[in-house]
C-alpha positions in Angstrom: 1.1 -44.6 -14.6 0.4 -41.4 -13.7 1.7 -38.2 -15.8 4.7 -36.1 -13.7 5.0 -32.3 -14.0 7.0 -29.8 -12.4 5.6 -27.3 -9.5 6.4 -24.0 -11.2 6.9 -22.7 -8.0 10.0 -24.6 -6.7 10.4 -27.2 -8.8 10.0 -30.2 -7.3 8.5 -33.2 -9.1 4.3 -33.4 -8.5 2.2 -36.5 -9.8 -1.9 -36.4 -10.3 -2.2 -37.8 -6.5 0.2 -35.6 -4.7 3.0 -33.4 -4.0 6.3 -35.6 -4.0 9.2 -34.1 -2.6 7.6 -31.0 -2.1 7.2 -29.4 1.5 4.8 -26.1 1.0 7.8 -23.9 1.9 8.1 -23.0 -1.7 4.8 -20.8 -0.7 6.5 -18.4 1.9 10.0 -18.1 -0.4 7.8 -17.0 -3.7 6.3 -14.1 -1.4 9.9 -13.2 -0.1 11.7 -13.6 -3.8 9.0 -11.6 -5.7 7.8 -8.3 -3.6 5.8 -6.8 -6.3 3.5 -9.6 -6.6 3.1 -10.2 -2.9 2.0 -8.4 0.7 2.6 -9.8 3.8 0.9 -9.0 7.0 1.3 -10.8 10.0 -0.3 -14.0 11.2 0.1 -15.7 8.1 -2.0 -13.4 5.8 -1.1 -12.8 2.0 -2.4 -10.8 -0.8 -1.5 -10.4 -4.5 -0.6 -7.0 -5.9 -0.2 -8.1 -9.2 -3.2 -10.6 -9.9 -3.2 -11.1 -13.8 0.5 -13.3 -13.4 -2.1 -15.3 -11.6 -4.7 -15.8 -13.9 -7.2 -13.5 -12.0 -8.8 -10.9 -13.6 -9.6 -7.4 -13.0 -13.2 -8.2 -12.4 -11.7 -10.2 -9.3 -10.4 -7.1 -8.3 -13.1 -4.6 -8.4 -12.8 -0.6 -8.0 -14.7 0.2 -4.5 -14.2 4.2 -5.0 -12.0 7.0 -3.5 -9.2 5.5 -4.4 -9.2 1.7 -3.5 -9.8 -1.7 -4.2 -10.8 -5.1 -3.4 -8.1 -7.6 -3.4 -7.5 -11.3 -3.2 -5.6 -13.0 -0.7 -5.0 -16.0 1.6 -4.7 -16.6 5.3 -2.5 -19.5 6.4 -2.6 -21.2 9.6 -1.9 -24.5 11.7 -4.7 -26.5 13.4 -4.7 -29.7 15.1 -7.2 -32.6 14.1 -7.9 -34.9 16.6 -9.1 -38.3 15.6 -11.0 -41.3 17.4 -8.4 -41.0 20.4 -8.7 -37.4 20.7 -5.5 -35.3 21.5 -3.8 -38.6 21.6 -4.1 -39.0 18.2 -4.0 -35.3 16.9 -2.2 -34.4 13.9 -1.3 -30.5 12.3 -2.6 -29.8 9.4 -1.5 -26.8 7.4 -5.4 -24.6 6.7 -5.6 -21.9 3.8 -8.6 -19.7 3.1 -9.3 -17.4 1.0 -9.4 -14.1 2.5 -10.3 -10.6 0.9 -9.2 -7.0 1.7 -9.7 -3.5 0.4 -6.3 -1.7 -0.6 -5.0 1.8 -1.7 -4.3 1.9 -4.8 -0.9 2.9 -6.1 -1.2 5.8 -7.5 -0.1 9.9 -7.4 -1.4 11.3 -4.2 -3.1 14.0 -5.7 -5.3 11.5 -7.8 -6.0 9.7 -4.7 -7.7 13.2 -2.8 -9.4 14.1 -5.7 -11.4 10.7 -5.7 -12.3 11.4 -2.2 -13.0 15.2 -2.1 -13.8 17.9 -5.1 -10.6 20.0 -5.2 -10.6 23.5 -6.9 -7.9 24.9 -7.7 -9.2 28.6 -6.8 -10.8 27.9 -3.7 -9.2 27.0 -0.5 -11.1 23.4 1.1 -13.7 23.5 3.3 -12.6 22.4 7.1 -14.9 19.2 6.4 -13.0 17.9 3.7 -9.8 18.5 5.4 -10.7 16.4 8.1 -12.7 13.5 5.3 -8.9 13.8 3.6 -7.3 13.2 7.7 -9.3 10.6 7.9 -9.1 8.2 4.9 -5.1 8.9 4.4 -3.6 8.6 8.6 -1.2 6.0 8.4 -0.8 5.3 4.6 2.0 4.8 3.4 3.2 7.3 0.5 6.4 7.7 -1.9 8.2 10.7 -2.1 9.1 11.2 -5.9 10.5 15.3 -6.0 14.3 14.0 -5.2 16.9 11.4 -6.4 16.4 9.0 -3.6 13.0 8.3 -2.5 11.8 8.3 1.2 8.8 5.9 2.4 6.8 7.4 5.1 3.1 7.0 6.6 1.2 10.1 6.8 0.4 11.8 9.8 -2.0 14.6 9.2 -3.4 16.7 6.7 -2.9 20.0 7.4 -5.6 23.3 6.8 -3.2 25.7 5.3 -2.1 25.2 2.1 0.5 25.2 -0.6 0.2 28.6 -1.1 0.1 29.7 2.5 3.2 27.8 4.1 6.4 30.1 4.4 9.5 28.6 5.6 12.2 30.3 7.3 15.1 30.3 5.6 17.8 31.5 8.4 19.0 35.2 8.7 15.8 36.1 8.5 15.0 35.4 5.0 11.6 33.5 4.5 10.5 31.5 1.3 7.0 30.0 0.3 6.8 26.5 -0.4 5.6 27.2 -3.8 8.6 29.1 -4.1 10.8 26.4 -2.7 9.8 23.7 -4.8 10.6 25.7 -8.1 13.9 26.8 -6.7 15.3 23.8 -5.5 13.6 20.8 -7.6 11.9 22.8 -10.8 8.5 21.9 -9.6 5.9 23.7 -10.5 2.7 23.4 -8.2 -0.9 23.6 -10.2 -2.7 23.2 -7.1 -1.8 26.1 -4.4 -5.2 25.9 -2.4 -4.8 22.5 -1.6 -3.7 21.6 1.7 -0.6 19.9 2.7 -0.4 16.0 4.1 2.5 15.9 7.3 5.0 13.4 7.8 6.6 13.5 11.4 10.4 13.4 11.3 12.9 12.1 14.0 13.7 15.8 14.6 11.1 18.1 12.7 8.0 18.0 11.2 7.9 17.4 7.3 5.3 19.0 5.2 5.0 17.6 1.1 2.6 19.1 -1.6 0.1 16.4 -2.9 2.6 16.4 -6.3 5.9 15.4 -4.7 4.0 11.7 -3.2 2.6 8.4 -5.0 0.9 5.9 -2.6 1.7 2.6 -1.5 -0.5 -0.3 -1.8 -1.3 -1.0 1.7 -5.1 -2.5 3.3 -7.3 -0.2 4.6 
């Protein structure tokens, strides 16, 4: 007789041999019912975020450097397996391999460019790190965390000019730095003014955010 447990995922009852009344599905609902475990991409790949409810451990998810890491993951597709008759007798069959990706890691934004670039906080970067910083960060995702309700935007460039350059106009001919700005309206103060500035595009301007006011997302690379 064999022993009968339940799957932890959904429920159902499972015995030694197989599955019994359980359909798979309870894979796709356990990504959609816990999003900080899971990440979704489309044609049926899956990573986990947080590995160690799974019983992996954080050797299976190695550091690769400037700010990213290796992570563990699935890709889930349907095939057809013909038999002796060919496509008269095909059948689907559900296929799952393992699949591996480098990620961001979560983290403050400013931690992130200091693991790809040397930032001092007296000298203004050179035009080469500027455009290493454009390239490794286009397109990730980032959390703004200076307000009450946080925004989730991909960024779009890094800029050249920095914290301690950018003036805003202020209307009636009043100007304000950024510096300025941010300890005036949020009581923020900035500790690195010669860094540059990432850009976010806006449905109607153009957004610029200090490295401080931003965490990243974990997205792939």
């Amino acid at each position: 007789m064999h022993s009968q447990q339940c799957c932890e995922l959904c429920g159902c009852v499972m015995t030694e041999k197989k599955p019994r009344g359980c359909s798979g599905r309870h894979i796709e609902l356990q990504f959609m019912f816990t999003p900080s475990d899971h990440i979704c991409y489309e044609s049926g790949r899956s990573f986990l975020l947080n590995h160690k409810k799974y019983d992996f451990q954080d050797n299976d998810y190695p550091e690769l450097g400037e700010g990213k890491y290796l992570a563990v993951g699935s890709h889930k597709s349907v095939r057809f397996i013909e038999g002796p008759k060919r496509r008269a007798n095909a059948h689907a069959a559900v296929v799952v391999d393992t699949r591996k990706a480098a990620f961001h890691n979560p983290e403050c934004l400013i931690n992130k460019a200091m693991a790809i670039v040397n930032f001092n906080n007296d000298q203004k970067l050179h035009k080469n790190d500027v455009d290493r910083l454009k390239a490794q960060l286009k397109d990730v995702f980032v959390q703004t965390t200076h307000s009450k309700h946080p925004r989730v935007f991909p960024i779009a460039a890094v800029t050249e000019e920095t914290t301690v350059e950018k003036v805003f106009d202020e209307g009636q001919g009043g100007s304000i730095t950024l510096i300025d700005y941010c300890k005036l309206k949020y009581d923020i103060a900035l500790r690195y003014p010669s860094a540059p500035l990432i850009v976010v595009n806006g449905n109607r301007q153009t957004n610029y955010y200090p490295w401080k006011c931003a965490t990243s997302v974990a997205i792939s690379v």
